[in-house]
N, C-alpha and C positions, 0 to 999 in steps of 0.2 A: 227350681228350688224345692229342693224334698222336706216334708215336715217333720219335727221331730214330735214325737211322743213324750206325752207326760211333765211333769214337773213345772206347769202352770205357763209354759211357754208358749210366745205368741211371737208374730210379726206382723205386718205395717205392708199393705198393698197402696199404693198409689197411681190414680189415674191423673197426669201430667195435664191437662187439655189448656187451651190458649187461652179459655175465659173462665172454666172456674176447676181447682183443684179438689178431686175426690181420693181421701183417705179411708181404709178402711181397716182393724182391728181385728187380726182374725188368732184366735186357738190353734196350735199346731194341733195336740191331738185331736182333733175333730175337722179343723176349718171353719168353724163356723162363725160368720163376723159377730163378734162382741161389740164393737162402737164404730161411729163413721164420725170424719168430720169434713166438712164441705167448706170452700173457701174462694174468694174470687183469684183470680190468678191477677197481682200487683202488678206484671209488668204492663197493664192495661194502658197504665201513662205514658207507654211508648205507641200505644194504638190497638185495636182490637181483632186483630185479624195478623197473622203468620207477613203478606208482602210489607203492613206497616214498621212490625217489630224489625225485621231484615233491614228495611230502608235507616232504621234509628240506631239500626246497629252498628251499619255501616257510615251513615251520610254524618250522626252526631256523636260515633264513637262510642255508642251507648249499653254495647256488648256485655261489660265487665259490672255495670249498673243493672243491667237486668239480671244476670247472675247472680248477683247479692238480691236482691229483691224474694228471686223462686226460694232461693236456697232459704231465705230469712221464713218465708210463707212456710216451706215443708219444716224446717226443724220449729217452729212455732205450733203447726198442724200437730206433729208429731205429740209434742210435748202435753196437749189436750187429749190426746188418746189415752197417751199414759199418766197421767194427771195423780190418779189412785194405784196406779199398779208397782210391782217392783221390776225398775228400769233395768235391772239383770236380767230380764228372764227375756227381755228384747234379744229374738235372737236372728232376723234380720229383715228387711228392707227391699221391697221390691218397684220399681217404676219403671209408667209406660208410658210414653206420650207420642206427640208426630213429629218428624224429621226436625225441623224445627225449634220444637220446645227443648227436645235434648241435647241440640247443636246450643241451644241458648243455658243450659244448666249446666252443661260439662265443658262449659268456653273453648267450645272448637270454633275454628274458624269457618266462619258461615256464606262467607263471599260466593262458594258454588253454588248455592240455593239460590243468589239472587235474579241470572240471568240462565237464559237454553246453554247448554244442555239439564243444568240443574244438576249440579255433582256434589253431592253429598261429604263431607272429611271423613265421615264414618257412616258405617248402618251399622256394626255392632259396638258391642263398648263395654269394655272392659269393668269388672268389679272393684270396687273399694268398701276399703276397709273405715269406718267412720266412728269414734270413741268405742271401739271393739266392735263395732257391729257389724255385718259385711251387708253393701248396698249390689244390689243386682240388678240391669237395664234392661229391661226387653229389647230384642234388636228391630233397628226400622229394615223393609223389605225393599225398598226405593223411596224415591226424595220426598215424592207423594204419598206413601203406603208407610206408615208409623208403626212405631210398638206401641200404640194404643189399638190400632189394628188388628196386630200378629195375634195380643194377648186377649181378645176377643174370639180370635179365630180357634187359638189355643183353646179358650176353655168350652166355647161351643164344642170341639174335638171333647174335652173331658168328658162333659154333659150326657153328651148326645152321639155318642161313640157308633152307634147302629142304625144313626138317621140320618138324616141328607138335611139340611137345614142353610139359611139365608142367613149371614149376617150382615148387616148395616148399618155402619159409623156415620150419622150425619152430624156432620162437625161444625163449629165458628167459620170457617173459613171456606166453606162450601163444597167439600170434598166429600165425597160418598164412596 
């Protein structure tokens, strides 16, 4: 997602994670975060951890319930960001989370995740288009390896273009 320049334009990064949702408020021309907001991620009441959500997904139908839930939390999230601002100038939308969170926010079907081999409906995911706004998905890399990950590795690459550098996602669910 390229920035655009000038004319007070921002967008909306968001880190997807299984227990709490980080939002962040960034300036195109610059990048530079204007506001954050932090949130617990609601579908907690299906369980706190990626095998719970799956099992509640499947065993209680619970798929389409946690879907409303994320989706209520981020456009709620959203709406605190821009609280003071002019809601035009939103000019789009980015999330990244783990295999999982995004199989649960875009209601794919999740049944591959549940058991070996662990096959994924997708790792990339298409853009939409939301009250004009275009949302963008980081892609997962495998069923284990998220776009919370990629988009880590991504910006360490921005950063740090000339250095050799570790990154480490230690996550809710015990994945590094």
């Amino acid at each position: 997602y390229k920035k655009q320049a000038g004319n007070g334009s921002f967008s909306v990064a968001i880190d997807l994670g299984t227990t709490t949702i980080a939002m962040a408020l960034l300036e195109h021309e610059t990048g530079t975060i204007t506001d954050t907001v932090t949130l617990l991620n609601p579908q907690k009441v299906y369980g706190t951890d990626v095998i719970s959500r799956i099992a509640a997904a499947l065993k209680q139908n619970a798929a389409h319930e946690m879907k409303q839930l994320v989706t209520s939390a981020l456009e709620n999230g959203i709406l605190k960001l821009l609280r003071s601002r002019d809601k035009s100038n939103l000019k789009g939308i980015v999330i990244a989370g783990n295999t999982v969170m995004m199989h649960l926010l875009l209601g794919l079907d999740i049944s591959g995740l549940a058991a070996y081999p662990f096959t994924p409906s997708a790792l990339s995911f298409d853009s939409v288009t939301t009250d004009g706004v275009p949302v963008y998905f980081f892609p997962c890399a495998s069923p284990f390896l998220g776009g919370d990950v990629v988009a880590g590795i991504y910006s360490m690459k921005e950063l740090f273009a000339s250095e050799t550098v570790f990154f480490l996602d230690l996550g809710t669910n015990g994945e590094i």
